[in-house]
C-alpha positions as CSV (number, residue, x, y, z in Angstrom):
1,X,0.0,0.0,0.0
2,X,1.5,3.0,-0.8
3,X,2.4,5.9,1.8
4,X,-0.2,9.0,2.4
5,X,1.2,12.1,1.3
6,X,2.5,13.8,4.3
7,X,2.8,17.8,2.9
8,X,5.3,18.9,5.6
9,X,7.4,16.1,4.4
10,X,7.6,16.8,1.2
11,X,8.6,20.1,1.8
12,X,11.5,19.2,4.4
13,X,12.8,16.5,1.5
14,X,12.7,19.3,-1.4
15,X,14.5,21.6,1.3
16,X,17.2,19.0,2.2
17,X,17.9,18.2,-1.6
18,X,18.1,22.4,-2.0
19,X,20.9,21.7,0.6
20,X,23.2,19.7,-1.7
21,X,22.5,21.5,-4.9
22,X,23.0,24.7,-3.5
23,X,26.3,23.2,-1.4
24,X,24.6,25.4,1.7
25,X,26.4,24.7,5.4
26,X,23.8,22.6,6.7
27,X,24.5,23.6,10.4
28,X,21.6,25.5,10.7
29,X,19.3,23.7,9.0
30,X,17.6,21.4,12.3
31,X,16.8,25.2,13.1
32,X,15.1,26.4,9.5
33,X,13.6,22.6,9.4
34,X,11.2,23.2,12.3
35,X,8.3,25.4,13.2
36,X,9.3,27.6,16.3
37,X,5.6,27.1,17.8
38,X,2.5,25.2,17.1
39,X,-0.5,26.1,18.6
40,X,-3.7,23.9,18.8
41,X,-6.6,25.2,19.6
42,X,-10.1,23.7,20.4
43,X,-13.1,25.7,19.4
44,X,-16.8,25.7,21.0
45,X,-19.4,27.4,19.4
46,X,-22.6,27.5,19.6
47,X,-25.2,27.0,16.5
48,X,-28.0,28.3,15.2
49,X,-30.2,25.4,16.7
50,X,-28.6,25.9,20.4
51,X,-26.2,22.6,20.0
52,X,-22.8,23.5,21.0
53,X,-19.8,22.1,18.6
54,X,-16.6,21.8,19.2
55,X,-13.8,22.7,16.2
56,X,-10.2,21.2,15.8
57,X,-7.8,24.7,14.5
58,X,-4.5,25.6,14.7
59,X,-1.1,28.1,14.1
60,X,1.7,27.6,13.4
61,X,5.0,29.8,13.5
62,X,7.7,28.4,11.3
63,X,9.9,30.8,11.4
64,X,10.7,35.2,12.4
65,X,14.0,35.2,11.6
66,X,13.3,37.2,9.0
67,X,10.6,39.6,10.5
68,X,7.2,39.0,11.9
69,X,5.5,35.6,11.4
70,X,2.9,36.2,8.1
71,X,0.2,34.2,6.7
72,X,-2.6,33.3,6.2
73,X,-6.0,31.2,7.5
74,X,-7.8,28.4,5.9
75,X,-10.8,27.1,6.5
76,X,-11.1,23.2,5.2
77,X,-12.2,19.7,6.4
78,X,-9.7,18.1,5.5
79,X,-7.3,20.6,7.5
80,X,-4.7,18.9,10.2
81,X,-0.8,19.8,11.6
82,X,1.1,18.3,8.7
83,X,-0.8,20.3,6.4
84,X,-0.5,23.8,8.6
85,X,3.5,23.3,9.1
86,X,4.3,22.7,5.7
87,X,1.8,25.8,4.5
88,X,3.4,28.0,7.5
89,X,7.2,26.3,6.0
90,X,6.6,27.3,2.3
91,X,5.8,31.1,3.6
92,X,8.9,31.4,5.0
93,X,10.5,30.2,1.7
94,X,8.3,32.5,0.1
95,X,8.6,36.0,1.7
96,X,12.6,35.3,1.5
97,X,12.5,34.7,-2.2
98,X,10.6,37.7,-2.5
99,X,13.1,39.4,-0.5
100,X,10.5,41.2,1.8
101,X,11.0,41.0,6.0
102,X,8.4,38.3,7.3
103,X,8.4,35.3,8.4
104,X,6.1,32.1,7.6
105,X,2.9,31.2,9.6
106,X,-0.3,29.6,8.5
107,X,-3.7,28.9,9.9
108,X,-6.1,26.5,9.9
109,X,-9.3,25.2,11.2
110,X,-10.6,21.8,9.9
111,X,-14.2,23.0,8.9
112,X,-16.6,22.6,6.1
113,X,-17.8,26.2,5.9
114,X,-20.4,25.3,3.6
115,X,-22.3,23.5,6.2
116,X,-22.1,26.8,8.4
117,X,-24.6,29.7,8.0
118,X,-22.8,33.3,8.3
119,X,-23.3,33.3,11.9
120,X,-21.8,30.7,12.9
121,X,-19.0,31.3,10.5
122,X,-18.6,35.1,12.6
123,X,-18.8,33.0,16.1
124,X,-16.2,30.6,14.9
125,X,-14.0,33.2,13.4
126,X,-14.6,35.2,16.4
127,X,-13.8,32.5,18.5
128,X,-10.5,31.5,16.6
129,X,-9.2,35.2,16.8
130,X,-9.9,35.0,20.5
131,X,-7.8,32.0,21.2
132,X,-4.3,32.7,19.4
133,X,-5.1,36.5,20.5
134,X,-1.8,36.1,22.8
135,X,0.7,34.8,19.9
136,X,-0.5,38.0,16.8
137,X,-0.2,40.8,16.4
138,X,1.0,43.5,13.7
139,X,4.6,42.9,14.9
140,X,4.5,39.3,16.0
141,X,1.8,37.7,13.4
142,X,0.0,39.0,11.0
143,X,-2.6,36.4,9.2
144,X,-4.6,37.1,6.1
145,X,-7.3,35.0,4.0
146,X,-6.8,31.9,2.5
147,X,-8.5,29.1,0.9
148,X,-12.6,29.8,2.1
149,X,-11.4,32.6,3.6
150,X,-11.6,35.8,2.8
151,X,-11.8,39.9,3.6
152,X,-15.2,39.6,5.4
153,X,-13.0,36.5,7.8
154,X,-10.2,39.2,8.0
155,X,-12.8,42.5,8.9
156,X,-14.3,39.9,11.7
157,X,-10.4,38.7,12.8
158,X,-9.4,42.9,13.2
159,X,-12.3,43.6,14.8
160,X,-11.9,40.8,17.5
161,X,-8.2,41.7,17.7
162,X,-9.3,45.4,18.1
163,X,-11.8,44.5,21.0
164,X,-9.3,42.5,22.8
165,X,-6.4,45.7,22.7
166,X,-9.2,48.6,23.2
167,X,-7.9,49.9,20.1
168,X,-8.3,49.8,16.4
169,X,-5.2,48.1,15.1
170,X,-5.6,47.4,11.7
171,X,-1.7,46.0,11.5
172,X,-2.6,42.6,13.0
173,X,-4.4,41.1,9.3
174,X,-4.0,42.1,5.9
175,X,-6.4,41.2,3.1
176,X,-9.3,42.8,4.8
177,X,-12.1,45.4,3.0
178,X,-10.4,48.5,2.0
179,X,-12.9,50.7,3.8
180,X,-10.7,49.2,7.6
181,X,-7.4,49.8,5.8
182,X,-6.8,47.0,3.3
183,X,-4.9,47.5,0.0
184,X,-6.1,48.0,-3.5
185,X,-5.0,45.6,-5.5
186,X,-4.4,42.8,-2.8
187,X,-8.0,40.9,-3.7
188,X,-6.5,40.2,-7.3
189,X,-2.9,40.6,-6.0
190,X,-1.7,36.8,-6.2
191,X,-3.9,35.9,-9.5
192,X,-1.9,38.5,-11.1
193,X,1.5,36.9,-9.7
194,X,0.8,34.5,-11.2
195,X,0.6,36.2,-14.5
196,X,3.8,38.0,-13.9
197,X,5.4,35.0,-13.2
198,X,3.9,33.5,-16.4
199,X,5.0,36.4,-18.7
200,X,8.4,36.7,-17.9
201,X,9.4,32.9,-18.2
202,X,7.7,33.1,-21.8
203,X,9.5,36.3,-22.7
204,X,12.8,34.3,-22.2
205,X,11.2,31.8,-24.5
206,X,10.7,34.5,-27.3
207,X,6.8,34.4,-26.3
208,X,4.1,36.7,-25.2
209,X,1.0,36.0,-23.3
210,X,-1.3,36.2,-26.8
211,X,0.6,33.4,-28.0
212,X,-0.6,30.9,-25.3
213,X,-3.4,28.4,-24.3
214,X,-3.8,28.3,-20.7
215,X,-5.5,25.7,-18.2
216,X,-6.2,27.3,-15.1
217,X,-7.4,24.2,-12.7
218,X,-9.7,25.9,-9.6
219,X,-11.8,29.1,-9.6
220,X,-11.6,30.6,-6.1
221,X,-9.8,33.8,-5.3
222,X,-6.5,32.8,-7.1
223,X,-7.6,30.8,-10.0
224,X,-10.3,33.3,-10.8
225,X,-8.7,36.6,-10.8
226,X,-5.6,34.7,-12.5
227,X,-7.9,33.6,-15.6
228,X,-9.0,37.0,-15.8
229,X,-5.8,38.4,-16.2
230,X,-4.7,35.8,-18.6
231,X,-8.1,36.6,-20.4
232,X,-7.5,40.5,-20.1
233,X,-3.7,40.6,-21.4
234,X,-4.7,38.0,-24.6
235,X,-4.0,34.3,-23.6
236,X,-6.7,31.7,-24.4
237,X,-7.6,30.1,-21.4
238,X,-9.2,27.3,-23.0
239,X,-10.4,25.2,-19.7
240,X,-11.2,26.2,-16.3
241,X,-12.2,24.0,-13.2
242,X,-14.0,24.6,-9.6
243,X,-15.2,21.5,-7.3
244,X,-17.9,20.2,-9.6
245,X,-16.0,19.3,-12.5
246,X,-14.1,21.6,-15.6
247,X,-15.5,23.3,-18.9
248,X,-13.3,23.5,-22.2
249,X,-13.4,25.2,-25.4
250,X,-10.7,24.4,-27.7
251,X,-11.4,28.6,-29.4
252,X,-11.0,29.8,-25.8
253,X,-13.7,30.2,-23.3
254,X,-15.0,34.0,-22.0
255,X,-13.8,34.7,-18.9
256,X,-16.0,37.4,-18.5
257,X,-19.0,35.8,-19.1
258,X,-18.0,33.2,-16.6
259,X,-16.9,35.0,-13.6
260,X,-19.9,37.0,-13.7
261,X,-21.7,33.5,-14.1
262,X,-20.1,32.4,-10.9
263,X,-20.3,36.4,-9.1
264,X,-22.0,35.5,-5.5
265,X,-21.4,32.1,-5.1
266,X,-24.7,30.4,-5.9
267,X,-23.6,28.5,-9.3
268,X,-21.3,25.8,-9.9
269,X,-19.2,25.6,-13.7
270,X,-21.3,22.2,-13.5
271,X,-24.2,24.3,-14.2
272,X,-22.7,26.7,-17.2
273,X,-24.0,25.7,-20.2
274,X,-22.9,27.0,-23.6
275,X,-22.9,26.5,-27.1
276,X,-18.8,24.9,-27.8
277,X,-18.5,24.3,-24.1
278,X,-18.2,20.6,-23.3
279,X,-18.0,19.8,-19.7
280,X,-15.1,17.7,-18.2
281,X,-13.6,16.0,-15.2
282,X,-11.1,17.6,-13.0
283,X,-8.4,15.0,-13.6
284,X,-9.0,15.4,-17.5
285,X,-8.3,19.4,-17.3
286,X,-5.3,18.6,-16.2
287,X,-4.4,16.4,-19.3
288,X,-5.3,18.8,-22.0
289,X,-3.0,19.5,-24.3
290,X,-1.9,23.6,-23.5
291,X,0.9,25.6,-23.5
292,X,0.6,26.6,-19.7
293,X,-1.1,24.2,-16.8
294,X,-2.0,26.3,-14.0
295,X,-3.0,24.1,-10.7
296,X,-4.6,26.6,-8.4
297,X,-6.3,24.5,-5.7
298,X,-5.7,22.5,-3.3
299,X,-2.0,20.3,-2.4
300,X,-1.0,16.7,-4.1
301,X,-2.8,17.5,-7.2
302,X,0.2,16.9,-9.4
303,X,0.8,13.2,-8.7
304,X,3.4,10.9,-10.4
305,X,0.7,9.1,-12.2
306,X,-0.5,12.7,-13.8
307,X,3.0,14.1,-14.1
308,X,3.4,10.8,-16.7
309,X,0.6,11.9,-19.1
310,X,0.1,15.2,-18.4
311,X,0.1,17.2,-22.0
312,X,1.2,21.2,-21.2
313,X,4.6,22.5,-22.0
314,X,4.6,24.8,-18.5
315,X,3.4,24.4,-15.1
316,X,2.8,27.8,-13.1
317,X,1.7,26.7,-9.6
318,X,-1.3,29.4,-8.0
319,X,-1.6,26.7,-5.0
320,X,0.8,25.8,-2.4
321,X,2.4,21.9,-2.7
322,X,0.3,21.1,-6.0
323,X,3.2,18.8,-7.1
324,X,4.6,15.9,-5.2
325,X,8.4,15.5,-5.0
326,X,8.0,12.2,-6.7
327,X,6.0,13.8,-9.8
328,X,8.5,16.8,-9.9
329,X,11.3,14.5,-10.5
330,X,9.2,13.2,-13.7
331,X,8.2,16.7,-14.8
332,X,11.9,17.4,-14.4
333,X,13.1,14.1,-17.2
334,X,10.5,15.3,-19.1
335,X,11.6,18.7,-19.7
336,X,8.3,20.2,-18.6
337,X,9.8,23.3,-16.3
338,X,7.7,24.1,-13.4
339,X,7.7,28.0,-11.6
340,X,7.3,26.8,-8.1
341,X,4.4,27.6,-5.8
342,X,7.1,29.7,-3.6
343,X,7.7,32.4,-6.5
344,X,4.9,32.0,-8.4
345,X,2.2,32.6,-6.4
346,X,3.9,35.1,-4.3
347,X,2.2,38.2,-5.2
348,X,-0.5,38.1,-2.3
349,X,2.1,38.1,0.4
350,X,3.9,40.7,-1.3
351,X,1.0,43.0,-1.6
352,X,0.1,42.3,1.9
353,X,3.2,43.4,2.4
354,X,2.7,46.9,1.2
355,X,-0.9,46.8,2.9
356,X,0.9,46.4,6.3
357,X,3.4,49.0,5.1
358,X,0.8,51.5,4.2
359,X,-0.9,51.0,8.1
360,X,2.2,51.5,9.5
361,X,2.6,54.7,8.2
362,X,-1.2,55.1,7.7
363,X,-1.0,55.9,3.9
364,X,-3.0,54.4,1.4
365,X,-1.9,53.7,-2.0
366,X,-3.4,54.1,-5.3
367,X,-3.7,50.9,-7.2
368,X,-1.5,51.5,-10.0
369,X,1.2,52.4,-7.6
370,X,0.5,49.2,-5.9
371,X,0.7,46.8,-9.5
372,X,4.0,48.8,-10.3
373,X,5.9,48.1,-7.1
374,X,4.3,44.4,-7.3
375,X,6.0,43.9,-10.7
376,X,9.3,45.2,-9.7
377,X,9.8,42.8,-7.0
378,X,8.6,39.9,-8.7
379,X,11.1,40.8,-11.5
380,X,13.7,41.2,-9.1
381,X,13.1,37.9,-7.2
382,X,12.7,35.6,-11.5
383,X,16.4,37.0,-12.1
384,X,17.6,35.9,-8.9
385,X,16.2,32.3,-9.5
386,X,17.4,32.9,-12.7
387,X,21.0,33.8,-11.8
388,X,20.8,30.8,-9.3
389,X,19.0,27.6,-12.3
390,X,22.8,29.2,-14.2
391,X,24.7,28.5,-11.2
392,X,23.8,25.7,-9.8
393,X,22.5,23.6,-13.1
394,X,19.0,23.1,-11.5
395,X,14.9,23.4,-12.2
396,X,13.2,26.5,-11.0
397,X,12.2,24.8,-7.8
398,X,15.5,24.1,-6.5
399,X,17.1,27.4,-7.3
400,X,13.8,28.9,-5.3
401,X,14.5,26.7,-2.6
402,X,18.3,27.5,-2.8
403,X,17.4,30.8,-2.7
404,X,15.4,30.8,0.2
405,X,17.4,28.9,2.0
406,X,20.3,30.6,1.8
407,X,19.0,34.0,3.2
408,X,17.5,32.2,6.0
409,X,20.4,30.5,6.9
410,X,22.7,33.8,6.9
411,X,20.2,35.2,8.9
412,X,20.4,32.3,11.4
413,X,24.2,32.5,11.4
414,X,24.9,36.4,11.7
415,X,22.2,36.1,14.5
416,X,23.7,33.4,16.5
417,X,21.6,31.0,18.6
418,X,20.4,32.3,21.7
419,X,21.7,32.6,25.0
């Protein structure tokens, strides 16, 4: 029988192999390996028929070298530890390859929110903030939204936050409406990463973004505003999927027309139905034949048995861990690069990076300025894995990993270990 997938795992073994490629002095590694704290949290609340359940959450804080611990909150049944540690690992990796001062932290409470009506999602929310109300804060932890999360979860964790401190401290979450101090531009901020990260690996290919077909697997917050941008700058994104299945059309499909389809929540893609669309599984999107595969769900979607037969010639990952180590070593012989999860999708944390900035200083920023600064650090960050792939003869992944590693590692060393 073969072995579960154990996220936190797999990331530890991709770091370990960045390691030896990258020839880094592994003497501080037991320290970057770990989370500094995990935090489990039980939490009761009471439903809208007057039974009281009890919820399973937790955070955990990988790592401040850095800066402050930074990310963000999910909400998911099929949440536990292994998946929170390697989520809260991989946004360590990512704020250093984007060369901005946080840390990594993650979220999560195992919960099906579609089974909750809006006031018992505020009560468990509520009830979450309240219990790791002692370990955030705008210069300690700062979380943001997440998968089923999102700015109305982030207005409910400030305001909680704000109670608590007999303040308003709008520092301690980023993501949340712009009217309590969020950011323009951070709703769509890691969709358009995404499509950053996209055009400038074609550009060294002697492409452009209208000479692609795109397959953008999973429609929430990433997926969505990412196939809208593709859609908007000329790609054909010529299959989408969400959790009831896919739709393709070979011509490319309107983006427009579907995201105003899916606007509000209260249809599925199962129910779009149009002239050239046909409707497929989720496992068959990811076999289309397309220039550019973009997973933006969930983890372990990449497999080794789909990394054998899948048919694109580029993998951008939107979500966090959507390829296995084992299927990245078959990508990898097959000459199918892959722009890791850890750069690629590293546009939300970077603009909740500025958001933070601009409550700090209580500015606010005009959305162009935003999408400028967003595209010069992502720029900066692809020639640094660039510089590094040269270097060290390696895929995209490693020399994210290698450059990660290696700038929290100094950190570790110039910093010494304490007493």
């Amino acid at each position: 029988m073969d072995k579960a997938y154990d996220p936190f795992e797999n990331v530890v073994g991709v770091m370990e192999k960045a390691m030896e490629v990258g020839h880094i002095n592994k003497q501080m590694f037991e320290i970057i390996k770990n989370p500094q704290r995990e935090t489990k949290v039980y939490l009761p609340v009471e439903m809208d028929d007057g039974s009281v359940k009890v919820f399973e959450g937790w955070r955990v804080q990988h790592s401040n070298i850095r800066g402050p611990f930074k990310g963000g909150i999910r909400y998911h049944p099929d949440t536990n530890l292994s998946e929170v540690k390697a989520l809260a690992t991989w946004m360590s990796l990512k704020c250093a390859v984007a060369n901005i001062p946080y840390g990594g932290a993650k979220g999560g409470i195992r919960v099906d929110v579609n089974t909750l009506s809006k006031r018992e999602l505020k009560a468990l929310t509520r009830r979450y903030t309240f219990a790791i109300a002692p370990i955030i804060g705008a210069d300690v932890d700062i979380p943001a939204p997440d998968v089923n999360t999102n700015s109305q979860t982030m207005a409910w964790v400030l305001d909680t936050y704000s109670q608590l401190q007999g303040k308003p401290c709008p520092g301690v979450v980023t993501g949340k409406p712009v009217e309590l101090g969020g950011s323009r531009g951070r709703n769509s901020a890691t969709g358009r990463g995404v499509v950053l990260s996209t055009k400038f690996m074609l550009e060294e290919e002697g492409m452009k973004l209208d000479d692609v077909s795109v397959v953008i697997q999973g429609m929430g917050n990433v997926g969505s505003n990412a196939a809208r941008i593709f859609f908007h700058r000329g790609a054909k994104v010529i299959a989408v999927s969400d959790i009831s299945g896919g739709i393709f059309k070979a011509g490319g499909l309107d983006i427009n027309e579907i995201s105003d389809f899916l606007a509000g929540g209260n249809h599925l893609l199962k129910d779009y139905n149009v002239p050239g669309v046909k409707h497929i599984t989720n496992e068959e999107l990811l076999l289309l034949n397309c220039d550019v595969l973009v997973p933006a769900a969930l983890e372990d979607t990449i497999t080794a048995e789909v990394a054998k037969k899948i048919q694109c010639r580029y993998i951008v990952e939107a979500a966090n861990g959507p390829t296995t180590a084992e299927a990245d070593v078959i990508l990898e012989q097959r000459r199918i690069p892959v722009l890791p999860d850890i750069f690629a999708n590293s546009g939300g944390v970077i603009v909740s990076y500025f958001e933070w900035v601009q409550n700090i200083q209580e500015l606010t920023w005009n959305r162009e300025q935003v999408n400028e600064m967003l595209e010069k650090l992502m720029i900066r960050s692809y020639q640094e894995l660039r510089d590094i792939r040269e270097e060290c003869h390696c895929s995209w992944r490693m020399a994210a990993y290698i450059s990660a590693l290696r700038k929290l590692i100094y950190a570790e060393e110039i910093k010494g270990i304490f007493p």
